[in-house]
C-alpha positions as CSV (number, residue, x, y, z in Angstrom):
1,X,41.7,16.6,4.8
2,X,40.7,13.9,2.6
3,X,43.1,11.3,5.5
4,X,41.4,12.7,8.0
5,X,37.9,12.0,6.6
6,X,38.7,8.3,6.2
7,X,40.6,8.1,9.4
8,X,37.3,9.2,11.1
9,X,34.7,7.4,8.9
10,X,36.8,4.5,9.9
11,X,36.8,5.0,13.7
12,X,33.1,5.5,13.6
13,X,32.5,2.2,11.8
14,X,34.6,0.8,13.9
15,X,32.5,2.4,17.3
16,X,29.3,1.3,15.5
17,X,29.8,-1.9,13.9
18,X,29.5,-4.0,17.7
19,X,26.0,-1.9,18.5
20,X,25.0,-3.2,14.6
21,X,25.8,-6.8,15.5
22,X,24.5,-6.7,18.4
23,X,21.4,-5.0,17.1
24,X,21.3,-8.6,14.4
25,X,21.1,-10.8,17.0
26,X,18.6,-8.6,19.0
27,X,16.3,-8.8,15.6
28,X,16.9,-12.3,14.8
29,X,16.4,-13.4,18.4
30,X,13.1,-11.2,18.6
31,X,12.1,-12.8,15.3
32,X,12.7,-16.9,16.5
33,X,11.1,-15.9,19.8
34,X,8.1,-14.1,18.0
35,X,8.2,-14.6,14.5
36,X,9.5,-18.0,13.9
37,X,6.6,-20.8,14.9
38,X,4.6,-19.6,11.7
39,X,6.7,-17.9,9.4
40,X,9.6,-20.6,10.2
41,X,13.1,-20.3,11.0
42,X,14.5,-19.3,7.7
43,X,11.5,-17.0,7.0
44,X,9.9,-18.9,4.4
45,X,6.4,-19.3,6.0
46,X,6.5,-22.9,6.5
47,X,6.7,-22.6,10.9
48,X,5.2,-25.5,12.9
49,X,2.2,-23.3,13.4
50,X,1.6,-22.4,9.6
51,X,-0.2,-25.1,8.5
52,X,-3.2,-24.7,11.4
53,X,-3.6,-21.1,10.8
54,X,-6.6,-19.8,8.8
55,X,-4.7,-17.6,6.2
56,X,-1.9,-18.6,4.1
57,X,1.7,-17.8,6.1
58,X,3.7,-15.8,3.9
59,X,7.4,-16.0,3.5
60,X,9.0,-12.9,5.0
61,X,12.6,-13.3,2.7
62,X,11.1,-11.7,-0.7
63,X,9.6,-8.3,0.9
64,X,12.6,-6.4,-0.9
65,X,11.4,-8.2,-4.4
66,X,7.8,-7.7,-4.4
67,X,8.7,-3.9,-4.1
68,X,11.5,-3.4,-6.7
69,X,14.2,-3.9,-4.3
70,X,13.4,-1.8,-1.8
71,X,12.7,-2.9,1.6
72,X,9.1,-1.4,2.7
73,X,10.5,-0.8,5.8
74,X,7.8,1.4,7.6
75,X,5.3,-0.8,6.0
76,X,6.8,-4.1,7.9
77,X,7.0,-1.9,11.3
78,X,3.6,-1.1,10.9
79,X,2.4,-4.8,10.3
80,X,4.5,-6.1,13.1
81,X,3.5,-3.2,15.5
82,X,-0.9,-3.7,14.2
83,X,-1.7,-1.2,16.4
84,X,-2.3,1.2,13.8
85,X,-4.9,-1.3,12.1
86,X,-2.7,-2.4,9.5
87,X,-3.0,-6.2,9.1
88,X,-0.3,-6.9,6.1
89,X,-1.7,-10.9,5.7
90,X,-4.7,-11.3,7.9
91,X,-6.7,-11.7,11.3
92,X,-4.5,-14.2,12.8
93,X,-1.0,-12.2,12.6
94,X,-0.8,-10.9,16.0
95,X,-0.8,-7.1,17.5
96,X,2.9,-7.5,18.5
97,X,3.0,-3.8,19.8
98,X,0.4,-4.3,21.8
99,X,1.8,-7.6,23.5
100,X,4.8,-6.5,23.6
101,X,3.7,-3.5,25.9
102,X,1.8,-5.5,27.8
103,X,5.0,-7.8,28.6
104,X,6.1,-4.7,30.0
105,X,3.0,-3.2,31.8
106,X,2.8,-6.5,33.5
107,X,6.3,-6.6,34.5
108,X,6.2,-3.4,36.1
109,X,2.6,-3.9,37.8
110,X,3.5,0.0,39.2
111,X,3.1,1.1,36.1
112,X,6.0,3.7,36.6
113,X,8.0,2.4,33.4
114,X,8.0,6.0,31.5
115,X,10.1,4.4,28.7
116,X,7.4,1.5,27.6
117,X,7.0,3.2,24.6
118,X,10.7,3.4,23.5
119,X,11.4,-0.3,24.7
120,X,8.7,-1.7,22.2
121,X,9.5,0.5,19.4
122,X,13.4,-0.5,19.4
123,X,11.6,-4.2,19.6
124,X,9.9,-3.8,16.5
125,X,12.3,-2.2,14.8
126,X,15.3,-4.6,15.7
127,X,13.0,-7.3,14.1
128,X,12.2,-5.3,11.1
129,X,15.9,-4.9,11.2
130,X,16.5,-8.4,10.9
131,X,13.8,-8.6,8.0
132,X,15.9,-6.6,6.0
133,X,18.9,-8.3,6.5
134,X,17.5,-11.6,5.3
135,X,15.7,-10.5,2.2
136,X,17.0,-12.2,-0.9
């Protein structure tokens, strides 16, 4: 019994670890298409757009430090998404949940697209993903 558990842990890593890649260079390229012209391309808040912006930029790599090593993850979703009014560093930060559904209402001017919803949400959490994989 105990073979068998290993010998199927092992084929399911094996089945998930491509959909896990894949799902890091969703996030990270999400985060450099989104994220990266203020917070910067290794996350430490100094983007090409951080120094006009209003509020400080913060660095996105110590989220996990400021909260005794635990990644706030729904926190981050809920600052990326801002639709819930939740504005973790200021006016400026974008709604990203709300842009991103309007790059899909606008895409599909029918407005047929039943799975809007579910397409931004897996956005915003394959960025937060990629948050957490960079925290130091």
């Amino acid at each position: 019994m105990k073979h068998f558990n290993r010998a199927a842990t092992f084929a399911l890593i094996s089945l998930l670890y491509p959909a896990v890649t894949l799902a890091d260079e969703i996030g990270k390229a999400e985060y450099m298409n989104t994220c990266a012209t203020c917070h910067g391309e290794g996350a430490a808040g100094d983007g090409p757009l951080a120094e006009l912006m209003t509020v400080p930029v913060p660095p996105l790599t110590g989220l996990s430090a400021a909260n005794d090593g635990a990644f706030p993850m729904l926190e981050v979703i809920q600052t990326i998404d801002g639709r819930s009014g939740t504005r973790g560093h200021g006016y400026p930060m974008p709604i990203w949940g709300a842009r991103f559904r309007s790059e899909i209402s606008d895409a599909d001017s029918a407005g047929i697209n039943y799975g809007t919803e579910t397409i931004v949400r897996a956005r915003m959490l394959s960025l937060a993903l990629y948050l957490e994989s960079i925290q130091q």
